[in-house]
C-alpha atoms as an extended CHARMM CRD file, in Angstrom:
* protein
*
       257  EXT
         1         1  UNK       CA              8.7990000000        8.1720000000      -28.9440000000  PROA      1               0.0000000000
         2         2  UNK       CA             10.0530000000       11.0730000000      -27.0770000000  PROA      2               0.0000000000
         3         3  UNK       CA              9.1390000000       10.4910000000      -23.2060000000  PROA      3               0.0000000000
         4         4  UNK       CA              9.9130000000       12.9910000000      -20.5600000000  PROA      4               0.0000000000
         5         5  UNK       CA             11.3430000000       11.1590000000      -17.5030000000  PROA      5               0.0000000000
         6         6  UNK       CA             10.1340000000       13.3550000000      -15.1380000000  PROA      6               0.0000000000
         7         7  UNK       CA             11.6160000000       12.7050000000      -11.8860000000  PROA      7               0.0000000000
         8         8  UNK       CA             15.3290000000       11.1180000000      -11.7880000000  PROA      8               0.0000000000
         9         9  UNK       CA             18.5050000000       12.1600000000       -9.4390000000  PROA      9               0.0000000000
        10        10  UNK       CA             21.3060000000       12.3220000000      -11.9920000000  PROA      10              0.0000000000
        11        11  UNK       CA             24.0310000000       13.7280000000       -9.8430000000  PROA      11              0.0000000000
        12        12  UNK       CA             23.8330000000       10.4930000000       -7.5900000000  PROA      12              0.0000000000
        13        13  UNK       CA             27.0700000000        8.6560000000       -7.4870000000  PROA      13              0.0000000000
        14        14  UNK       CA             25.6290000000        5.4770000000       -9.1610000000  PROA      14              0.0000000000
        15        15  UNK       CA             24.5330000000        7.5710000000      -12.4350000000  PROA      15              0.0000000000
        16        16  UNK       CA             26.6670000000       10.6180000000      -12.6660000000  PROA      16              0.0000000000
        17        17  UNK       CA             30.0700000000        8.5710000000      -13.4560000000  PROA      17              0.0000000000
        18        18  UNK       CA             28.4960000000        7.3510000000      -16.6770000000  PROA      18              0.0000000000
        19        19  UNK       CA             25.8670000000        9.7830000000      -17.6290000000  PROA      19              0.0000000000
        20        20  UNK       CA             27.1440000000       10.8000000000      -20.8730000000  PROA      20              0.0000000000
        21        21  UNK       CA             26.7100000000        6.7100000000      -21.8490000000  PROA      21              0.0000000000
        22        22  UNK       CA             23.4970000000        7.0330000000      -19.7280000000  PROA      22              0.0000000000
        23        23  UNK       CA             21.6040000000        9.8750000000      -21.7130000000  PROA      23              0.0000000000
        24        24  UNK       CA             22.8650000000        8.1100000000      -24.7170000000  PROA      24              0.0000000000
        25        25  UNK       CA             21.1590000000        5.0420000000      -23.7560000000  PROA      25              0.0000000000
        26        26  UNK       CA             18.3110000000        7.1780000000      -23.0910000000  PROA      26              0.0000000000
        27        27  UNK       CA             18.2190000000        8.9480000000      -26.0040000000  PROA      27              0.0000000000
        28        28  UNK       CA             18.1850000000        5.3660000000      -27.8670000000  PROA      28              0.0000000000
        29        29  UNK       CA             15.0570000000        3.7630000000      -25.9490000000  PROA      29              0.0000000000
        30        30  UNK       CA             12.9890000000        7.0230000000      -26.8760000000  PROA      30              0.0000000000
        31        31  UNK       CA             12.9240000000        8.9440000000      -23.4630000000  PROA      31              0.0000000000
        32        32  UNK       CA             14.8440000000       12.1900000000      -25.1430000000  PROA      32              0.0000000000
        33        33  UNK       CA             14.1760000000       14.7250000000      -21.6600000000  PROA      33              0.0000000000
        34        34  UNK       CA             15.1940000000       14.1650000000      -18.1860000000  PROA      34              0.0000000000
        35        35  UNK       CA             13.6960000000       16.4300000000      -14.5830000000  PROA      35              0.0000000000
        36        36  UNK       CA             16.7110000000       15.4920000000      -12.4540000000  PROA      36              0.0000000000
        37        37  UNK       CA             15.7000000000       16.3840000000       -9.1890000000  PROA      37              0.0000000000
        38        38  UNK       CA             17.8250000000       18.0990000000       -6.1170000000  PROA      38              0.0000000000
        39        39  UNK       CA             17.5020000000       16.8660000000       -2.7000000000  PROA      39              0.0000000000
        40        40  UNK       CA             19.7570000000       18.8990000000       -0.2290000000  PROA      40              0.0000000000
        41        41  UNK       CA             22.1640000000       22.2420000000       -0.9880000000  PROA      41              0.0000000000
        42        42  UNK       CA             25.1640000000       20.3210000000       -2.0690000000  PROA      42              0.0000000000
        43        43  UNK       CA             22.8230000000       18.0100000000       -4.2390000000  PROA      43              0.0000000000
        44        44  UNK       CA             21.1620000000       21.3640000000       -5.8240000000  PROA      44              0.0000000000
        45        45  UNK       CA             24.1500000000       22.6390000000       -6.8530000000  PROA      45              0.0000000000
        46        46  UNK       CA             25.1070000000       19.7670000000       -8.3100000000  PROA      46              0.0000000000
        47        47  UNK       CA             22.1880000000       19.5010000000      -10.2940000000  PROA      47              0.0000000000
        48        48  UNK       CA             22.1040000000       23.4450000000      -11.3460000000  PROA      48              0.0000000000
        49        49  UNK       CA             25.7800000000       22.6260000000      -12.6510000000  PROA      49              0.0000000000
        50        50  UNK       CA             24.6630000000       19.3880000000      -14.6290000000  PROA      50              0.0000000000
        51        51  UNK       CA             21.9720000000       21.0790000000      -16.4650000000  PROA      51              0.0000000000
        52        52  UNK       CA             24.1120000000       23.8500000000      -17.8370000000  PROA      52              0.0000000000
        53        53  UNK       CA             26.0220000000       20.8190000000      -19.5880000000  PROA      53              0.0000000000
        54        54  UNK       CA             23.0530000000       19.3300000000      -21.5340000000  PROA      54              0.0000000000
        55        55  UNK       CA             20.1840000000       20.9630000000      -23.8620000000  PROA      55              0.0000000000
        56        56  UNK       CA             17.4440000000       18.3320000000      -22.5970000000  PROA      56              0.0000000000
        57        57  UNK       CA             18.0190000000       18.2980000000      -19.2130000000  PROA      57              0.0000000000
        58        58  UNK       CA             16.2400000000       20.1440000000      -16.7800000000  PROA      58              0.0000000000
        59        59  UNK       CA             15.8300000000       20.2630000000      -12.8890000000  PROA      59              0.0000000000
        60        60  UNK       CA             13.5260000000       20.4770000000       -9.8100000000  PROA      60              0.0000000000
        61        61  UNK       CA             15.1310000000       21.7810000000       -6.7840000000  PROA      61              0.0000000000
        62        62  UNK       CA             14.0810000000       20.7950000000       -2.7610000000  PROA      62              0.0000000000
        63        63  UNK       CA             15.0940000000       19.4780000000        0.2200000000  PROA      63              0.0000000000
        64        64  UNK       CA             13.7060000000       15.9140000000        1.0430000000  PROA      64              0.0000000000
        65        65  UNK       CA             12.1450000000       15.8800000000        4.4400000000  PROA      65              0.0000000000
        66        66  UNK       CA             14.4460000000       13.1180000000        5.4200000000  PROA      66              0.0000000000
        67        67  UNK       CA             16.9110000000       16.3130000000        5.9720000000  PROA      67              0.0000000000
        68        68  UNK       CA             13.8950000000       18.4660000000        7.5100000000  PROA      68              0.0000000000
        69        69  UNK       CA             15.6840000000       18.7080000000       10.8720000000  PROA      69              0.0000000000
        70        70  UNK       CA             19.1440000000       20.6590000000        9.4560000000  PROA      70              0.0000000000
        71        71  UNK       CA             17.6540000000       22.8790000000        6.9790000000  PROA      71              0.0000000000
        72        72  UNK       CA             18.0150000000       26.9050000000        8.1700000000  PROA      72              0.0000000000
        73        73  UNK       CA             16.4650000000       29.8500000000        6.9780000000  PROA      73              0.0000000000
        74        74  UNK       CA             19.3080000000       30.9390000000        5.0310000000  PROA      74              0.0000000000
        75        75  UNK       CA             18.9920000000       27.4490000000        3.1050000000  PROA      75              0.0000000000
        76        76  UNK       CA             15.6440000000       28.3820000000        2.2140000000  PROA      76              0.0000000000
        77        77  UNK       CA             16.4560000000       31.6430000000        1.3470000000  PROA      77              0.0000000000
        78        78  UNK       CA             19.0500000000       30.2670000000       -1.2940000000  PROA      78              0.0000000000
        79        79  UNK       CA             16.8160000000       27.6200000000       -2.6010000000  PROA      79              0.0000000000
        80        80  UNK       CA             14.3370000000       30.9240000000       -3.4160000000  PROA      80              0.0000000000
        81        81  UNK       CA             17.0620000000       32.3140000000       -5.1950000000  PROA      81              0.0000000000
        82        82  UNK       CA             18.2290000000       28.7750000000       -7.1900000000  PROA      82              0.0000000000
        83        83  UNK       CA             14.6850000000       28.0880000000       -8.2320000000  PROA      83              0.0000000000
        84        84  UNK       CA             14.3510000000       31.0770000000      -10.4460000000  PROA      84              0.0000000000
        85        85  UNK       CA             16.8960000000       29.4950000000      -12.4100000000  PROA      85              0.0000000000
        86        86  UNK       CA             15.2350000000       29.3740000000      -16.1820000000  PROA      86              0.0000000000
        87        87  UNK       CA             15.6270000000       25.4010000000      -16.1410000000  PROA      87              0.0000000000
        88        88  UNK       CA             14.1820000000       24.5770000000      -13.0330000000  PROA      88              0.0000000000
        89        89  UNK       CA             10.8230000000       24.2030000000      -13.6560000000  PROA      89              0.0000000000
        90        90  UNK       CA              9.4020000000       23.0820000000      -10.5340000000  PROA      90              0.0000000000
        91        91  UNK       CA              9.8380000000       23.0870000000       -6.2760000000  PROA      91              0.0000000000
        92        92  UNK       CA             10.6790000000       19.5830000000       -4.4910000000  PROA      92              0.0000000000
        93        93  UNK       CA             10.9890000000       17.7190000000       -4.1170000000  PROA      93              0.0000000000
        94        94  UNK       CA              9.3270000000       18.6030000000       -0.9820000000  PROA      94              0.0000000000
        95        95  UNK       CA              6.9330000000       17.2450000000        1.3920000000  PROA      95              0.0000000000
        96        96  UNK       CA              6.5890000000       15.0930000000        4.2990000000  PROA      96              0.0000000000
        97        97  UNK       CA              8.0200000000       11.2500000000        4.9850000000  PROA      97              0.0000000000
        98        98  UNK       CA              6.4910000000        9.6910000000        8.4390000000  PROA      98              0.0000000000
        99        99  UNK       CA              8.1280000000        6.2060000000        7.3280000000  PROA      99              0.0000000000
       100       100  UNK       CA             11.5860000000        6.4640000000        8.9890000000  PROA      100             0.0000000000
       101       101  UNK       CA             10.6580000000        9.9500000000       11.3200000000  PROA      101             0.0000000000
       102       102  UNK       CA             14.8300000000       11.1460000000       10.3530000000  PROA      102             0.0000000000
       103       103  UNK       CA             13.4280000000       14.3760000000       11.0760000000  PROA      103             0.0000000000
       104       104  UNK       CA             10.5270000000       15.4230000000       13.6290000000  PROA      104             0.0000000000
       105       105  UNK       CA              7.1310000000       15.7260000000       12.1640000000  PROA      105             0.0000000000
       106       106  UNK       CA              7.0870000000       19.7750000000       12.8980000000  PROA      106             0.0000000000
       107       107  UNK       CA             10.3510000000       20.6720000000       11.1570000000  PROA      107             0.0000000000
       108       108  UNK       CA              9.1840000000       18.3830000000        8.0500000000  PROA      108             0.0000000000
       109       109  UNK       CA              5.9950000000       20.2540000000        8.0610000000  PROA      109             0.0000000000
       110       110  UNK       CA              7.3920000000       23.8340000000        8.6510000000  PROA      110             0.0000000000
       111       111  UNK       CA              9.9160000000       23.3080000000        6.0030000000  PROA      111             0.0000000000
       112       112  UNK       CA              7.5180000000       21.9510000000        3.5990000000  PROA      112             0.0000000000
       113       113  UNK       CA              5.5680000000       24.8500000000        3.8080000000  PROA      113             0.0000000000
       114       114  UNK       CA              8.7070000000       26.8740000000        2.9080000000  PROA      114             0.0000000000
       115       115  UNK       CA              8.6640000000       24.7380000000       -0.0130000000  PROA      115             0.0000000000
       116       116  UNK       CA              5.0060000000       25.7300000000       -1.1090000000  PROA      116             0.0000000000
       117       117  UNK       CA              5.4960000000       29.7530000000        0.2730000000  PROA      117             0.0000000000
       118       118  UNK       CA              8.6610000000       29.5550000000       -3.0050000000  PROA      118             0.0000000000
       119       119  UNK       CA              6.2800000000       27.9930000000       -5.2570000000  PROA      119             0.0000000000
       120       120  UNK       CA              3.9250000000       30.1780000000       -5.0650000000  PROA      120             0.0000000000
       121       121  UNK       CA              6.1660000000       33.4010000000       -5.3380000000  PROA      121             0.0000000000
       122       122  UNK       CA              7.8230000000       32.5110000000       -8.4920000000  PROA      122             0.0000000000
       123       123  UNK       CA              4.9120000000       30.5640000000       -9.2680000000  PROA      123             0.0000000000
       124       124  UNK       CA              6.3290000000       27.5090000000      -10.1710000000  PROA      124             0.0000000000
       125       125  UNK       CA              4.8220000000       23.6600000000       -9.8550000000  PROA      125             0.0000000000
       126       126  UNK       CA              5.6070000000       21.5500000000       -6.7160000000  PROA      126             0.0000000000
       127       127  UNK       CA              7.0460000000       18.0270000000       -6.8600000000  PROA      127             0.0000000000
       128       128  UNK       CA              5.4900000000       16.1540000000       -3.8940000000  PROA      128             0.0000000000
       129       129  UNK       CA              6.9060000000       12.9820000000       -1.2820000000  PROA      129             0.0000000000
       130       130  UNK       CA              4.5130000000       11.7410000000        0.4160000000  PROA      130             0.0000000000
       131       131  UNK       CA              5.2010000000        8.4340000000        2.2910000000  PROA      131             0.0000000000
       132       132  UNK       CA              3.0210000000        6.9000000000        5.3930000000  PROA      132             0.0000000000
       133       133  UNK       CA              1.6330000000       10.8390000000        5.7520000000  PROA      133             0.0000000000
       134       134  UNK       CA             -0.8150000000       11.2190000000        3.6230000000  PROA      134             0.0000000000
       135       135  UNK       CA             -3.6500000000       13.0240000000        5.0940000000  PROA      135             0.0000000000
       136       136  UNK       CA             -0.8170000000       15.2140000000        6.8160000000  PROA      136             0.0000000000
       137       137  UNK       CA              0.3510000000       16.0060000000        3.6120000000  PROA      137             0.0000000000
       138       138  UNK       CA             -2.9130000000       16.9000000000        1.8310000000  PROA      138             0.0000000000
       139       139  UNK       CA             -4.0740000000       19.0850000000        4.5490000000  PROA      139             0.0000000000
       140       140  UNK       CA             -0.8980000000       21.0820000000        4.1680000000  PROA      140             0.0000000000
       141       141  UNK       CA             -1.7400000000       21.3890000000        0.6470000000  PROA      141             0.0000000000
       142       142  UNK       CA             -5.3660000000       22.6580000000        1.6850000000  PROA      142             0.0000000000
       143       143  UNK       CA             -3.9300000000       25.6220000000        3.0380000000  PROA      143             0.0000000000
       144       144  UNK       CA             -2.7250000000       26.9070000000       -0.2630000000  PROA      144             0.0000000000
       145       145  UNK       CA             -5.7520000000       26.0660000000       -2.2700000000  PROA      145             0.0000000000
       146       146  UNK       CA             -5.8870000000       28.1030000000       -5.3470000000  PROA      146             0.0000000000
       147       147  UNK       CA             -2.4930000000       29.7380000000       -4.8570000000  PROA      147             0.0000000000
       148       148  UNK       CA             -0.1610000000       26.8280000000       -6.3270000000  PROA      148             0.0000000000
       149       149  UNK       CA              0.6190000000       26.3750000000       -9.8260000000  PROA      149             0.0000000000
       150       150  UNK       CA              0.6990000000       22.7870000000      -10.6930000000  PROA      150             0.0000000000
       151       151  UNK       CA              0.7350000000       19.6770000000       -7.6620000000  PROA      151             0.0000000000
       152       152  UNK       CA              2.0460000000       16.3400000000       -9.0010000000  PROA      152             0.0000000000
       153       153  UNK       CA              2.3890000000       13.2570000000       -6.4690000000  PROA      153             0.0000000000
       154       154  UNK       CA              5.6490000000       11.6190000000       -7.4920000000  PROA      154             0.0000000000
       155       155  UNK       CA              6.0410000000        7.8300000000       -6.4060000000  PROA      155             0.0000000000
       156       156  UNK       CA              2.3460000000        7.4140000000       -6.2050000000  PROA      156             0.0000000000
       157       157  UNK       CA              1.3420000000        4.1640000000       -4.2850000000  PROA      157             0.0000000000
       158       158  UNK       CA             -1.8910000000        5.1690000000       -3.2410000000  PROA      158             0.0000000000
       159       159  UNK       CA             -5.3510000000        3.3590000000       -2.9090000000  PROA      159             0.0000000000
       160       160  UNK       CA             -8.3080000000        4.3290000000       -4.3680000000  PROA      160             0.0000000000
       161       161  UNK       CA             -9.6210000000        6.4600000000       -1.9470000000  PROA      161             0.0000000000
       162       162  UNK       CA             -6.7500000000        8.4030000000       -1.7120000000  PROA      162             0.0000000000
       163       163  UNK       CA             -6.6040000000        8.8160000000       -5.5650000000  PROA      163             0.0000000000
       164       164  UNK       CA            -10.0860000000       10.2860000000       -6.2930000000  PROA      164             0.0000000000
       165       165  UNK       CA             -9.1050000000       12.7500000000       -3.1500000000  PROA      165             0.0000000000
       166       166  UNK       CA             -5.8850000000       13.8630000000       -5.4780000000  PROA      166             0.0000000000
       167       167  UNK       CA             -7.8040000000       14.4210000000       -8.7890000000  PROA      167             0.0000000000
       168       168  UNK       CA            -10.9040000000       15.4810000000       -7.0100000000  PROA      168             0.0000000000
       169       169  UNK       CA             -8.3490000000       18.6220000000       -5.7980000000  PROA      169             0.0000000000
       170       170  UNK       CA             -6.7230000000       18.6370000000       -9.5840000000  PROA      170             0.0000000000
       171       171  UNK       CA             -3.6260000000       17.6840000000       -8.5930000000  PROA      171             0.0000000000
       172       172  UNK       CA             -1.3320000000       15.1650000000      -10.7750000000  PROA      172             0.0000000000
       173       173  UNK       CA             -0.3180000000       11.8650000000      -10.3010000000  PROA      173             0.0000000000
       174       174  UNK       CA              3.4870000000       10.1430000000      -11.3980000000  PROA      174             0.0000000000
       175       175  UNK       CA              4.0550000000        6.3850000000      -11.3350000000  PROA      175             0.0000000000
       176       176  UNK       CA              7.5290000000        5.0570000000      -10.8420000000  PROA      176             0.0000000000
       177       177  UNK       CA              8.4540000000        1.3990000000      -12.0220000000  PROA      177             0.0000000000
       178       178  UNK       CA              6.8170000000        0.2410000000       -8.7090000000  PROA      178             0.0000000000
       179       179  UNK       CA              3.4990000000        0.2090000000      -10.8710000000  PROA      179             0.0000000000
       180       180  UNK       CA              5.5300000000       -2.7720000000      -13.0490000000  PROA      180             0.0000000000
       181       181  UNK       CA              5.9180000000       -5.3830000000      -10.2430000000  PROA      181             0.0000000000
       182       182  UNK       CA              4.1260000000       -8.5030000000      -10.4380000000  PROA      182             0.0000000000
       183       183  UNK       CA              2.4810000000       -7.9740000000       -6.7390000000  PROA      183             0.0000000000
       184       184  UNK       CA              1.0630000000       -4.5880000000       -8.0420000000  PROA      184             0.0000000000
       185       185  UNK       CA             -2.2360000000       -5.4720000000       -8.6960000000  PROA      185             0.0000000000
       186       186  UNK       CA             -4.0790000000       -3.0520000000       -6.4880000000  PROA      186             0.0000000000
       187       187  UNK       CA             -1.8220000000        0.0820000000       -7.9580000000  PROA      187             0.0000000000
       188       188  UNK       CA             -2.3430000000       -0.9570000000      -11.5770000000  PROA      188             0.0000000000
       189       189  UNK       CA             -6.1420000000       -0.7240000000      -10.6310000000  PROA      189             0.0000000000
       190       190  UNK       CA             -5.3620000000        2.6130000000       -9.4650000000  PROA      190             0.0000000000
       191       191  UNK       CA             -3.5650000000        3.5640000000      -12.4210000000  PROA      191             0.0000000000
       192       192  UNK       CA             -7.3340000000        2.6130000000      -14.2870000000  PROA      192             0.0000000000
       193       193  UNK       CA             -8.2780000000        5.4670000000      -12.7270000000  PROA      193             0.0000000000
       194       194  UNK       CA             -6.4460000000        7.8990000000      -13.4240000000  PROA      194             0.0000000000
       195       195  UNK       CA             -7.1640000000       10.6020000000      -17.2920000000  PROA      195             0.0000000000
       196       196  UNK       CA             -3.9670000000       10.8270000000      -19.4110000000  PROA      196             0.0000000000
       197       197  UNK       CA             -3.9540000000       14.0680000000      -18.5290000000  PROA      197             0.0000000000
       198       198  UNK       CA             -3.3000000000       14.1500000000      -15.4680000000  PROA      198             0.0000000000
       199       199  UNK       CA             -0.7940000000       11.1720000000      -15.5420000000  PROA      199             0.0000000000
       200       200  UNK       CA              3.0830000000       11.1680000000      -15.8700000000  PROA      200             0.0000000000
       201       201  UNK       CA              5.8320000000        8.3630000000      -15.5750000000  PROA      201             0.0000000000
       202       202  UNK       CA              9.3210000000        8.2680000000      -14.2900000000  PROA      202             0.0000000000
       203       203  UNK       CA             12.0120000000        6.2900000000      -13.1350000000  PROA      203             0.0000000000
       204       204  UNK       CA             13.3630000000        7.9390000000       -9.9880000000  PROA      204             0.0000000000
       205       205  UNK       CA             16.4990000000        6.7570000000      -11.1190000000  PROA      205             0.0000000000
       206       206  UNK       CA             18.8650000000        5.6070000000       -9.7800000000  PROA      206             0.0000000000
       207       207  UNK       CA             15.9770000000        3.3630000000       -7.3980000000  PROA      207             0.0000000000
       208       208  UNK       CA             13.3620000000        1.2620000000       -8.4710000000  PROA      208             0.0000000000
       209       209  UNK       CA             13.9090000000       -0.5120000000      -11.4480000000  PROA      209             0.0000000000
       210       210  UNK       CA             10.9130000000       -1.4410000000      -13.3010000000  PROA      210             0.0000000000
       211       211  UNK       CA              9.9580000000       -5.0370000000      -14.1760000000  PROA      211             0.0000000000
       212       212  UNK       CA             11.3350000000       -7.0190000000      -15.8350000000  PROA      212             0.0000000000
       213       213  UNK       CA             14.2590000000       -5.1720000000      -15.3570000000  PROA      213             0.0000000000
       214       214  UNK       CA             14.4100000000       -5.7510000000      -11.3570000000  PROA      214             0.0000000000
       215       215  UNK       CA             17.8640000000       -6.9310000000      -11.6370000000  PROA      215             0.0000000000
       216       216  UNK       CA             19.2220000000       -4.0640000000      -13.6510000000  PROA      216             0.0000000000
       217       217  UNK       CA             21.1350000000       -1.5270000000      -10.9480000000  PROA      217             0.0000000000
       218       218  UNK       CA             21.4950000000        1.2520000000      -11.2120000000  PROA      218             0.0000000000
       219       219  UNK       CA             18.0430000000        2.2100000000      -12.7140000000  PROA      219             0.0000000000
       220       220  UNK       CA             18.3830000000        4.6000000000      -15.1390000000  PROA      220             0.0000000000
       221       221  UNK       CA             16.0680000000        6.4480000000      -17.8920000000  PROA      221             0.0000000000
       222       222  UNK       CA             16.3870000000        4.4260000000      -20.6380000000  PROA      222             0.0000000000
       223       223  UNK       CA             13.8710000000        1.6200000000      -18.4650000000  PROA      223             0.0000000000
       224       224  UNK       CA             11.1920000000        3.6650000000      -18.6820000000  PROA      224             0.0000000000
       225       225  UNK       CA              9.7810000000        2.2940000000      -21.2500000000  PROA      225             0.0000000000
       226       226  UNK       CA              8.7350000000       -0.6860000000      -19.3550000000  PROA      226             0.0000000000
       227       227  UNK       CA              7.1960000000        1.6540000000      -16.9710000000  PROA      227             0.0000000000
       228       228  UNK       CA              5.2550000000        3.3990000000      -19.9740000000  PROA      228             0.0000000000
       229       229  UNK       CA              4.4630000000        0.1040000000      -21.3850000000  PROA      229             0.0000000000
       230       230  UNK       CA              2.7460000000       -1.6560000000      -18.6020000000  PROA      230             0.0000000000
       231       231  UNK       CA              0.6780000000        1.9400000000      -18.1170000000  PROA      231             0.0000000000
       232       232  UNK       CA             -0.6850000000        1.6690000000      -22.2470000000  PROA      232             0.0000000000
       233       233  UNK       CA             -1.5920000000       -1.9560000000      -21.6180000000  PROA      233             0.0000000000
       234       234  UNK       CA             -3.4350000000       -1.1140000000      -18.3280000000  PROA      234             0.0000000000
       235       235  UNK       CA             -5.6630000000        2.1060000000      -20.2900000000  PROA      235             0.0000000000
       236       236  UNK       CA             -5.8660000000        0.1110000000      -23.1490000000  PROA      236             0.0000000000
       237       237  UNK       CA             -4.1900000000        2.0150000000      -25.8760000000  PROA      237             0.0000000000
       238       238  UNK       CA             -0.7250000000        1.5470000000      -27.8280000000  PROA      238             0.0000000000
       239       239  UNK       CA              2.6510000000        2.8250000000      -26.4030000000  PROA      239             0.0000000000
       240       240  UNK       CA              2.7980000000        5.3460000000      -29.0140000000  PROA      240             0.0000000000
       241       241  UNK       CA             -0.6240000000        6.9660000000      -28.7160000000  PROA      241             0.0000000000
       242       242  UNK       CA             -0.0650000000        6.6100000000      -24.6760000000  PROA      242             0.0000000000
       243       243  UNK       CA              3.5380000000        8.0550000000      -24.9880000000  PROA      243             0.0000000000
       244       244  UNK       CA              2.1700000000       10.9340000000      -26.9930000000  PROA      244             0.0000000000
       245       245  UNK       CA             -0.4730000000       11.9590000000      -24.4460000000  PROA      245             0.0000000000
       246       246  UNK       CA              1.7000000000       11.6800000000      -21.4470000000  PROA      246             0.0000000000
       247       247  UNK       CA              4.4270000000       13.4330000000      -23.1550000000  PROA      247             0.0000000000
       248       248  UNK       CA              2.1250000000       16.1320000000      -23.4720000000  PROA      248             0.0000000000
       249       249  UNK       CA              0.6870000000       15.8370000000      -20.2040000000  PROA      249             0.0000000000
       250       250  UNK       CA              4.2020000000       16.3050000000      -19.0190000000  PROA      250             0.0000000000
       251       251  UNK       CA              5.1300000000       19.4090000000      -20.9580000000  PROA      251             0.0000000000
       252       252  UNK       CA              2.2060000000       21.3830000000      -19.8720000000  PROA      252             0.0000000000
       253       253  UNK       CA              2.9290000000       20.6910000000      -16.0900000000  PROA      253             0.0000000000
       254       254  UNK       CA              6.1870000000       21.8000000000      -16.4250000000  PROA      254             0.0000000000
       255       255  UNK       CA              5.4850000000       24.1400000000      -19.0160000000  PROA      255             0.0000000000
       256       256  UNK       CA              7.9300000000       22.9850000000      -20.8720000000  PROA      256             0.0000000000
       257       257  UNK       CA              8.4660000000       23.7160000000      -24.5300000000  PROA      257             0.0000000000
């Protein structure tokens, strides 16, 4: 196999210690490229440094909207400037997160915006967060209908409803390890749903480990296998033959070669 794991933060503190023993690990279990994904200035260029160091690893760049409330201008202006970089191959991520309010609904939406004004200039894809905002969020996204390169949900937990109304508007979905967990009924029925192609995995490492690897912590890339597993028993196909189609799912949203 050689799985993409397409959303991960490698520069946090849990991973970033180890990560040459973590990518090796990686490397072993069959998941041979890495997004790692930055989530505030210091955190981007972290990320743009780490990804200079290593062939397969590549980077999305964004400020989470946890932070909406103390991102300036000039931040946004230098995230414009980062995300030209040849290896980042998408915005975000970026959206809007009504679960813990850390930052008023207005900022998270005017800086998500910024977000989706970037991605459309250097016409890149955007990495989405969506969490207890959904209809906020996809609105948003309504305004730049036809302008934006590539939309992929990442953490999807949505219902049914809310997943037709994300392929019905061609967007993509990503599944994190919550998919695994024995109470996830309801989200592997969603997962039914959803065409190869439009489908990608990760781990969003170092959070979320996938069953029945619960207790492992840190989560890291090498896991998601489990998470690919559980997703070629639910559509009915083997792990290879799913791996393969998601893989190239994967490199066409990111355009990766």
């Amino acid at each position: 196999m050689n799985l993409i794991d397409t959303h991960s933060h490698l520069t946090f503190d849990e991973l970033a210690g180890q990560l040459d023993e973590v990518l090796a690990r990686s490397i072993e279990a069959g998941v041979t490229r890495w997004i790692t994904v930055g989530i505030s200035v210091p955190d981007n260029e972290k990320v743009l440094h780490l990804i200079s160091q290593h062939e397969n690893l590549f980077a999305a760049l964004g400020y989470h909207p946890h932070d909406a409330k103390d991102i300036s201008d000039a931040d946004m202006d230098l995230l414009k400037k980062q995300a030209h970089h040849a290896k980042v191959l998408a915005v975000g991520e970026c959206g809007l997160d009504y679960h813990y309010m850390n930052s008023p609904a207005e900022k998270q939406q005017s800086i998500f915006r910024g977000h989706l004004d970037i991605a459309v200039e250097i016409n890149k894809p955007v990495v989405i967060h969506t969490r207890d905002a959904f209809d906020e969020t996809m609105a948003i996204l309504d305004e730049y209908t036809g302008r934006l390169k590539g939309v992929v949900i990442h953490c999807f937990g949505g219902d049914q409803q809310q997943t037709q109304r994300v392929l019905d508007k061609g967007y993509f979905i990503s599944f994190t390890g919550t998919v695994t967990f024995p109470r996830s009924e309801e989200l592997r029925e969603v997962a039914k749903m959803i065409p190869l192609d439009r489908l990608m995995i990760e781990t969003d490492c170092p959070f979320i480990s996938p069953h029945p690897k619960r207790n492992t912590k840190p989560n890291e890339p090498a896991l998601l296998v489990h998470t690919a597993q559980c997703l070629a028993d639910v559509h009915g196909i083997s792990l290879e033959e799913f791996a393969q189609k998601i893989t190239k799912t994967s490199e066409t949203f990111f355009d990766l070669k």
